[in-house]
C-alpha positions in Angstrom: 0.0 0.0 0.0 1.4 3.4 -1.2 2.2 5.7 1.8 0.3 8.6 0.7 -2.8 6.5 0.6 -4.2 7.0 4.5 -3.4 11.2 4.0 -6.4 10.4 1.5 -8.8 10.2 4.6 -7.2 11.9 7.9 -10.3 12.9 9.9 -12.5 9.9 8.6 -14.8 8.9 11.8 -17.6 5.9 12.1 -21.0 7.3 12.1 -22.7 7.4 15.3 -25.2 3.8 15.7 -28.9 4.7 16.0 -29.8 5.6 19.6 -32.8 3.3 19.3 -34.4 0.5 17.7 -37.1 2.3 15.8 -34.6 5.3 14.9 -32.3 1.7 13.7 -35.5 0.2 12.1 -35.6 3.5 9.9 -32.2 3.5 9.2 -31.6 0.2 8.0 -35.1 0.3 6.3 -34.4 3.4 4.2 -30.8 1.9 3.5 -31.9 -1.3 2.5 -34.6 -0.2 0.4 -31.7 1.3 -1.9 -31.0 -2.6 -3.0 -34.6 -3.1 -3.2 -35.3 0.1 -5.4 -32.2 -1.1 -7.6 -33.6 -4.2 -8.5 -37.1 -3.2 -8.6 -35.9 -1.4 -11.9 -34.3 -4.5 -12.7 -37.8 -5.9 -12.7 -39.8 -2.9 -14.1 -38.2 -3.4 -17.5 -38.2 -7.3 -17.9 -41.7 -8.3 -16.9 -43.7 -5.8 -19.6 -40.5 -6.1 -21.7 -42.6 -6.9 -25.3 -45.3 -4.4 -24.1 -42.3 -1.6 -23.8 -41.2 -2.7 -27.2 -44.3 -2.8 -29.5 -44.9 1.0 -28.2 -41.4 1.6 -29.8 -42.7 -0.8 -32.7 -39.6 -2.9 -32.0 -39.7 -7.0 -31.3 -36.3 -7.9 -32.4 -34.7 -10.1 -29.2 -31.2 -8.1 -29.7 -33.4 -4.5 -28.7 -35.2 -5.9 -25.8 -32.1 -7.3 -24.4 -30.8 -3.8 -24.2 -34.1 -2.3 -22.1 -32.2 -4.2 -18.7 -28.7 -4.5 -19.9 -28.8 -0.6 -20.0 -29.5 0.3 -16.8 -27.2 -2.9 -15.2 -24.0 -1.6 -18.0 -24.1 1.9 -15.9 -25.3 0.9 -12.4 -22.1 -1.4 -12.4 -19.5 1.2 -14.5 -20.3 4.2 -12.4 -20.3 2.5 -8.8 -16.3 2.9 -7.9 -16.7 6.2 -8.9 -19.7 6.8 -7.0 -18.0 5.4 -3.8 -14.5 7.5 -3.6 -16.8 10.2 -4.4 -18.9 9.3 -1.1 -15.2 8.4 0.9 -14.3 12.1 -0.1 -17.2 14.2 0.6 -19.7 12.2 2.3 -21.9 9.5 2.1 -25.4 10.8 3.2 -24.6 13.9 0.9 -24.4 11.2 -2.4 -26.7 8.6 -1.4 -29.7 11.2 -1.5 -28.1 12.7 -5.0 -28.6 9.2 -6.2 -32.4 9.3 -5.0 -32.5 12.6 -6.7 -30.9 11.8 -9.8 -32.8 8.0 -10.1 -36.1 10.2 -9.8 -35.7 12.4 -12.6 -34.4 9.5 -15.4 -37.3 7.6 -14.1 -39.7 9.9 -15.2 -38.2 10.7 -18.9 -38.0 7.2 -18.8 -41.2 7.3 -18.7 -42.2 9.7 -20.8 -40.0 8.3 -23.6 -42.8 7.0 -24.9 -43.8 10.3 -26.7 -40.6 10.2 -28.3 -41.5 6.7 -30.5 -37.9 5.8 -30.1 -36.1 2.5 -28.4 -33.0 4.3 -28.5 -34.2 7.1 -26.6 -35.5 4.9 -23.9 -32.0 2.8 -23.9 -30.2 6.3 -23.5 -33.0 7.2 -20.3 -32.5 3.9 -18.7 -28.7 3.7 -18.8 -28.8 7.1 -17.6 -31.4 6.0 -14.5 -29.0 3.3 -13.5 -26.8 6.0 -12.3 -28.8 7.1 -9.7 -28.1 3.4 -8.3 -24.9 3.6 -8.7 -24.3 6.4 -6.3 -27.0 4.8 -3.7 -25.5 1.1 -3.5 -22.1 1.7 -2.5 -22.7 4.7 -0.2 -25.6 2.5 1.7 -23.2 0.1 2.4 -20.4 2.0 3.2 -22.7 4.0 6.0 -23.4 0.5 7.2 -20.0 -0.4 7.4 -18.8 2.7 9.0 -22.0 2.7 12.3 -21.7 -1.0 12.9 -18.6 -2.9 14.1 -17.4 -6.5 13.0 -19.4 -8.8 14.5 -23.2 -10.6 14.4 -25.1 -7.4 14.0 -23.2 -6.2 11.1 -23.3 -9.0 9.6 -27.6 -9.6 10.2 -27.7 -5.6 9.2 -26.2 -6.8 5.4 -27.7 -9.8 5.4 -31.0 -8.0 5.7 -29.8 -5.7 3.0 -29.1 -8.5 0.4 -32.4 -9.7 1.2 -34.2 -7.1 -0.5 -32.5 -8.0 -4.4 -35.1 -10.4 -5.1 -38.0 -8.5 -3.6 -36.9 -5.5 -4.9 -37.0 -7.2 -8.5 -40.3 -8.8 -7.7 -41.9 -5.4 -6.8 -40.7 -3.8 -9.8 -42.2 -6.6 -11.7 -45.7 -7.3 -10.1 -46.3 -3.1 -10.3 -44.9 -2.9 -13.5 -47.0 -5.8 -14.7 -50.2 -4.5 -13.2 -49.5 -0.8 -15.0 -48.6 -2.1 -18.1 -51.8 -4.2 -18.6 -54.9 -2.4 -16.6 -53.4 1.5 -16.9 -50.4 2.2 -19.2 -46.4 1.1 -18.9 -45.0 4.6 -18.6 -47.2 4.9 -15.3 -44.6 2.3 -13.6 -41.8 4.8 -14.1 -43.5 7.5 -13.3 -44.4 6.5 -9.6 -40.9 4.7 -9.5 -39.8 8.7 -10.1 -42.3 10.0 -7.2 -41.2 7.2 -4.7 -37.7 7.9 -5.0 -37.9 11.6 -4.5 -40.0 11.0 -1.2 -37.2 8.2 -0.3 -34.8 11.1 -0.8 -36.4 13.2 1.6 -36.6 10.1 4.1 -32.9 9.4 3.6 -32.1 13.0 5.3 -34.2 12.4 8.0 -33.3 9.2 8.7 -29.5 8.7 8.4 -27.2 10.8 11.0 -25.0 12.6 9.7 -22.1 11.3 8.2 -18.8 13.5 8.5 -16.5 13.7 5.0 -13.2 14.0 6.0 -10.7 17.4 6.3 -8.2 18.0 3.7 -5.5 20.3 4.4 -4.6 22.3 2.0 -1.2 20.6 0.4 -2.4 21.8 -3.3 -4.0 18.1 -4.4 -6.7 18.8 -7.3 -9.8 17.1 -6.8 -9.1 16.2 -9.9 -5.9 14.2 -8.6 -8.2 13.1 -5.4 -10.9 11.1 -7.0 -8.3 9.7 -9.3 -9.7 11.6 -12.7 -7.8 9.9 -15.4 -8.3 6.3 -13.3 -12.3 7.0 -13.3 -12.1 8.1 -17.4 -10.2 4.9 -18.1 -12.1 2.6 -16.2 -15.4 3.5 -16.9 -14.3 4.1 -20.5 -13.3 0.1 -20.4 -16.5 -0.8 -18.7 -18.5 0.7 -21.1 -17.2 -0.2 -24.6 -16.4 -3.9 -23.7 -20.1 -4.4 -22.4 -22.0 -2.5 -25.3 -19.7 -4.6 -27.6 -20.8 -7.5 -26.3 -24.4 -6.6 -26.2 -24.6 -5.1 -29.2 -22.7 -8.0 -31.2 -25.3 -10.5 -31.0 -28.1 -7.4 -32.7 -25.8 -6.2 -35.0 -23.7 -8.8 -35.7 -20.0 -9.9 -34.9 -18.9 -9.1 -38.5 -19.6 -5.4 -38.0 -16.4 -3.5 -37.6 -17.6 -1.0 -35.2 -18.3 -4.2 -33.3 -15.2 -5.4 -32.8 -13.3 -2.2 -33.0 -15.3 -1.3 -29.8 -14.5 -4.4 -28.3 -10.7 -4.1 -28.9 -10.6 -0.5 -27.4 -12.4 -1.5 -24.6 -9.6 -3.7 -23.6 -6.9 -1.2 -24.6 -8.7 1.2 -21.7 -8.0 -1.9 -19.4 -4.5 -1.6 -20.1 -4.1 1.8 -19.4 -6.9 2.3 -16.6 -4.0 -0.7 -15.1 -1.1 1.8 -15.7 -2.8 4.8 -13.9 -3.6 2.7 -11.3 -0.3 1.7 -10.6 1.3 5.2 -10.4 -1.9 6.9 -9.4 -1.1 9.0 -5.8 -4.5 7.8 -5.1 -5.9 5.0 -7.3 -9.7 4.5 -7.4 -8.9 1.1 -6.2 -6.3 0.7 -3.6 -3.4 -1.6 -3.8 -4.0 -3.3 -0.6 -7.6 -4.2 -1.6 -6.2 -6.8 -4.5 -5.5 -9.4 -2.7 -6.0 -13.2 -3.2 -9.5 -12.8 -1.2 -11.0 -10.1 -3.0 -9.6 -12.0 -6.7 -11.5 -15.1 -5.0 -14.8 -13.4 -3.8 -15.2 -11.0 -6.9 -14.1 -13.6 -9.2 -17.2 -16.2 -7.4 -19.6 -13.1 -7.6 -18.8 -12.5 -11.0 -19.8 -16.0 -12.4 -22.9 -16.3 -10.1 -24.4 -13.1 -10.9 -23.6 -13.2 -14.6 -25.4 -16.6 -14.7 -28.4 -15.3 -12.4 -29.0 -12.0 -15.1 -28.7 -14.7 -17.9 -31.6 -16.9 -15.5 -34.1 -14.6 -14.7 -34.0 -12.5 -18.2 -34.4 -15.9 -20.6 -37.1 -17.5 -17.6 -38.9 -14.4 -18.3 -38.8 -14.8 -22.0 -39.7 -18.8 -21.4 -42.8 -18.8 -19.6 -44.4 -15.5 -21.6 -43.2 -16.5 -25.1 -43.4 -20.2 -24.7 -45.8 -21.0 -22.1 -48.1 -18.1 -23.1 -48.3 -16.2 -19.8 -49.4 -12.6 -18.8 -46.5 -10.7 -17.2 -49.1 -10.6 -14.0 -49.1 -14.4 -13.8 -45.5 -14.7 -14.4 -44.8 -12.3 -11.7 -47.1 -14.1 -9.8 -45.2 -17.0 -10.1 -42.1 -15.4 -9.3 -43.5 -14.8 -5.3 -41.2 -18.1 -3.8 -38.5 -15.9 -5.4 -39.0 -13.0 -2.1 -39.8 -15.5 0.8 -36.4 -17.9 -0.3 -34.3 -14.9 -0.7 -35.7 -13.7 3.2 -34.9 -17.1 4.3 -31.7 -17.3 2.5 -30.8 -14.0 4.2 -31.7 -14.3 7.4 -30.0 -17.5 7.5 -26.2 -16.5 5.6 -26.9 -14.0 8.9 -26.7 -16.6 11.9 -24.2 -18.6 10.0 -21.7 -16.8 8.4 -19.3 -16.5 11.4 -19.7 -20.3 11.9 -19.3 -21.4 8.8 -17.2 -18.7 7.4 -17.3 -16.8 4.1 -15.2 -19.4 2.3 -18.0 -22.3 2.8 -20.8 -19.7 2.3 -19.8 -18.9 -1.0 -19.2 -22.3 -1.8 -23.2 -23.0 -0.9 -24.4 -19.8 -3.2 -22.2 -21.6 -6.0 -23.9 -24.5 -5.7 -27.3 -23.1 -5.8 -26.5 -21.0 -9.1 -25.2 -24.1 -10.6 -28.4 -26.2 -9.2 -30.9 -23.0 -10.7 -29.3 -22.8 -13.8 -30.0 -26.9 -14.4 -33.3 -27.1 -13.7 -34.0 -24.4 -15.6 -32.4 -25.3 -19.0 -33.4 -29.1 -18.9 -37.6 -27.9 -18.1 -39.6 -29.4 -20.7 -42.0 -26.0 -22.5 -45.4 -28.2 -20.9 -44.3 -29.3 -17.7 -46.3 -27.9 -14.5 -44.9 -25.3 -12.7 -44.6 -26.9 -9.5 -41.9 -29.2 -10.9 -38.8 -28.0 -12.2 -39.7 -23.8 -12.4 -40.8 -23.7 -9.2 -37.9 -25.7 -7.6 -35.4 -23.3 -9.5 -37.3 -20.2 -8.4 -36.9 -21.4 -5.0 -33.1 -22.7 -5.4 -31.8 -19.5 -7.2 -32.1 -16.6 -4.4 -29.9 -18.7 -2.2 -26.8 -18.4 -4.6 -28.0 -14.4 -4.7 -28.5 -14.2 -1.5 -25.5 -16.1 0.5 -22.9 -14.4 -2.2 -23.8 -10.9 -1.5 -23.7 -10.4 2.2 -20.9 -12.6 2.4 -18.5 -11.1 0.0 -19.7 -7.8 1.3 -18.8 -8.7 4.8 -15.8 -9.8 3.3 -14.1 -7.1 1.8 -16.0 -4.8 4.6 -14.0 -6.3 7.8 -10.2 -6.9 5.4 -10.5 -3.0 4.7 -9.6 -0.1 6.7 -13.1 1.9 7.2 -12.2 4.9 5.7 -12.3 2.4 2.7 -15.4 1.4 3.3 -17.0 2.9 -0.4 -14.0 1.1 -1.8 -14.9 -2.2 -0.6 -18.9 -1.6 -1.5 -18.0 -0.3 -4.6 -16.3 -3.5 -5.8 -18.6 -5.9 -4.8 -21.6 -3.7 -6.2 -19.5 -3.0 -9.7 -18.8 -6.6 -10.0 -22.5 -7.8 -9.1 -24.4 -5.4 -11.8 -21.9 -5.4 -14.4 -21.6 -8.7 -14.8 -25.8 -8.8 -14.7 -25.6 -6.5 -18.1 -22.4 -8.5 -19.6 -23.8 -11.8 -18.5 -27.3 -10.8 -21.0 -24.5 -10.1 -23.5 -22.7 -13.6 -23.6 -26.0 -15.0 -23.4 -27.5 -13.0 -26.7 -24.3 -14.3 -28.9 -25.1 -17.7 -28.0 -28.7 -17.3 -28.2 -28.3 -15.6 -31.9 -25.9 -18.2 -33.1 -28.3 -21.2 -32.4 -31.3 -20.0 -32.6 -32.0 -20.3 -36.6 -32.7 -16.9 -37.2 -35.0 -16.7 -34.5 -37.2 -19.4 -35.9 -35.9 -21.7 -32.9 -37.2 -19.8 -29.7 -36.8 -22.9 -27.3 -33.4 -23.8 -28.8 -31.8 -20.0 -28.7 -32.7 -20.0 -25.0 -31.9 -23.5 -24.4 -28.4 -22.2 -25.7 -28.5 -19.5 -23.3 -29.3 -21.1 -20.5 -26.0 -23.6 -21.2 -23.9 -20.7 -20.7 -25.5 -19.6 -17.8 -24.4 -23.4 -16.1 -21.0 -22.8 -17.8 -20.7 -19.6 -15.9 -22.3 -20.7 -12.6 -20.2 -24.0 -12.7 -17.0 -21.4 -13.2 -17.9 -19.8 -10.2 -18.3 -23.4 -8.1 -15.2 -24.4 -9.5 -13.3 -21.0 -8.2 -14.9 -21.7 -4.8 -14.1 -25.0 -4.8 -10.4 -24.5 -5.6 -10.2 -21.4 -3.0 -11.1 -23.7 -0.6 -8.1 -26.0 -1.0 -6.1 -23.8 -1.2 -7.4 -22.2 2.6 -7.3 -25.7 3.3 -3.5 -26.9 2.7 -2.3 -23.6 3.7 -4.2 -24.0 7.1 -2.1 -27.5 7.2 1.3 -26.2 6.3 0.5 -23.5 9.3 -0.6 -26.2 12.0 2.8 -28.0 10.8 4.7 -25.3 10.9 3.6 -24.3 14.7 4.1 -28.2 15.7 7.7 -28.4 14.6 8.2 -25.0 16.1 6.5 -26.3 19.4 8.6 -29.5 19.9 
């Protein structure tokens, strides 16, 4: 770790714990609901997702792909950003900018509709997932900083990862409801009003959160938030996952395609080289460490594989199974009572089993969701296979995010505390939006010219057990790893000992 690293945060203080449990109730509540309001969008944008596109007169599989992958491609680019911004100037002060700023996209994305234009509604929702970006890592980092390693911290964000899959079940069943009794555009414009009231809640609700004191030694803020880090990275981010959503729509052969693609990577390259002489790199040294490469590297398979799951189930039971987004939503309930369950439990055993076997479990239940799903015959009952996977899923979702969370939370200083949310949160969304992308080139490649519904999403859901099974495998290897180093320790103290 670079010495001038800590001067980055001299004054940085935890944030004073609720005095009581109803003032705690609301502050956990109005925190969590962050996570919840994030995938509620999630939801808002799959469940109507053919109704949203005949009102743009569009039903081609590459342009609805990009109504969810927009808003995941920027929630998970502009999150690091998002959170040195909070570890520099506060983290109440940002979380309600996101509240603010997810308000106002709502509603144009809403009122796109006037404008006849997919495009314009891709541009509003990748520009809405911003607002998420500056609420997720700031929520946890608040959480981090008021509550102290132990079993209430880690109940506190297991309660927090709870709300993903209610969040996107809420956004669907509402979104459903407005799209076939009143009108879709209605869903985003009371998803606009709710989060400026939740703004206003957030001020009341959080204490206040101190930034830290600078003295004046002449830094830019420029050189503070790491400018040329956050152009290069997010500059990476972006081209590498519109390439790879836009390649299976346009087509792989098309230069701009590729080009994209390649320059993408180059931005990797450089955003490494900034990093390493940065005086204060977006993402510090000390935070790349063998954990954080095993934990981000588990979350990255396991979400990429859930965004691939729950877009293509979507697309199963409405396009082949003939469903109303109401009923599929319906169906999706077991989706927010597993997740709770899944939660609550990571909660109580976490610090028993550790994160290393908790992460192993969420592995296995990706890997276990993504089967059923892909072998379900198009007439079988719900009850057997869809059901089962519905219920399976949420524990991979929700065991992987509290514990890598946790994780990175407790091996981090706190004044790094946006640092260490930022990552998991970047990692979890991006690979949601890339995850949709890897899935549409298999999809378009196998799929006949979209003659073949069942056998382009067939070939869709393969990758998404290639990916979950990547992510098992990482665990699994990890955990050797632990293992036979744990040995060589125990051997080492015993021949020290005699």
């Amino acid at each position: 770790m670079k010495e001038e690293t800590p001067s980055l945060y001299p004054t940085q203080s935890r944030v004073e714990p609720p005095k009581s449990l109803l003032r705690e109730i609301c502050f956990v509540g109005i925190l969590s609901i962050a996570q919840l309001m994030t995938q509620a969008s999630l939801g808002q944008a799959i469940a109507p997702l053919h109704i949203i596109g005949g009102s743009f007169g569009t039903s081609n599989p590459g342009d609805l792909s990009w109504f969810p992958a927009a808003y995941s491609l920027t929630v998970g680019t502009f999150i690091l950003i998002a959170g040195r911004l909070g570890d520099l100037y506060g983290h109440k002060r940002f979380f309600i900018v996101g509240f603010i700023w997810y308000g106002l996209w709502s509603l144009l994305a809403g009122f796109s509709v006037f404008s006849r234009s997919a495009i314009f509604f891709d541009i509003c929702r990748a520009f809405q997932g911003i607002g998420p970006a500056f609420l997720l890592p700031n929520a946890l980092a608040i959480l981090g900083r008021t509550y102290q390693q132990g079993r209430r911290k880690e109940m506190v964000f297991s309660i927090f990862g709870a709300t993903a899959p209610s969040g996107f079940l809420v956004g669907a069943v509402f979104s459903s409801i407005f799209s076939q009794f009143v009108w879709w555009p209605w869903a985003f414009w009371v998803m606009g009003m709710i989060c400026f009231v939740l703004a206003v809640a957030g001020y009341f609700a959080i204490p206040h959160t101190p930034a830290p004191k600078f003295e004046d030694d002449g830094t830019s803020t420029f050189a503070r938030i790491d400018g040329l880090g956050a152009i290069s990275g997010i500059s990476a981010l972006v081209l590498i996952n519109f390439a790879w959503n836009q390649g299976p729509n346009a087509g792989w052969s098309t230069p701009y395609v590729y080009v994209l693609l390649i320059v993408g990577f180059i931005f990797i390259g450089v955003f490494g080289f900034v990093e390493s002489r940065a005086r204060f790199p977006l993402v510090p040294l000390d935070a790349l460490t063998k954990d954080t490469a095993f934990v981000l590297g588990c979350v990255a398979a396991g979400w990429s594989s859930f965004g691939i799951w729950v877009f293509y189930l979507w697309q199963f039971l409405e396009e082949l199974r003939g469903q109303s987004p109401l009923l599929c939503a319906a169906q999706f309930t077991p989706c927010a009572i597993s997740g709770l369950a899944a939660a609550l439990t990571t909660g109580v055993v976490l610090h028993k089993l550790g994160p290393r076997i908790v992460m192993m479990i969420s592995m296995l239940a990706f890997t276990v969701g993504a089967i059923l799903l892909a072998t379900a015959p198009v007439g079988q009952i719900y009850w057997a296979q869809i059901f089962v996977s519905i219920v399976v899923m949420p524990w991979g979702m929700d065991m992987s995010f509290p514990a890598s969370t946790i994780l990175l939370s407790d091996h981090m200083h706190h004044d790094h505390q946006g640092v260490a949310a930022s990552l998991v949160n970047t990692v979890v969304n991006y690979s949601v939006s890339i995850g949709l992308g890897f899935a549409g080139t298999v999809e378009s490649q196998v799929n006949h010219g979209g003659r073949d519904l069942l056998k382009g999403y067939r070939g869709a859901w393969y990758m998404e057990i290639g990916l979950a099974s990547l992510g098992l495998g990482i665990s699994f290897v990890y955990g050797l790893t632990q293992l036979k180093g744990k040995r060589r320790d125990e051997e080492k103290t015993d021949v020290s000992g005699a």
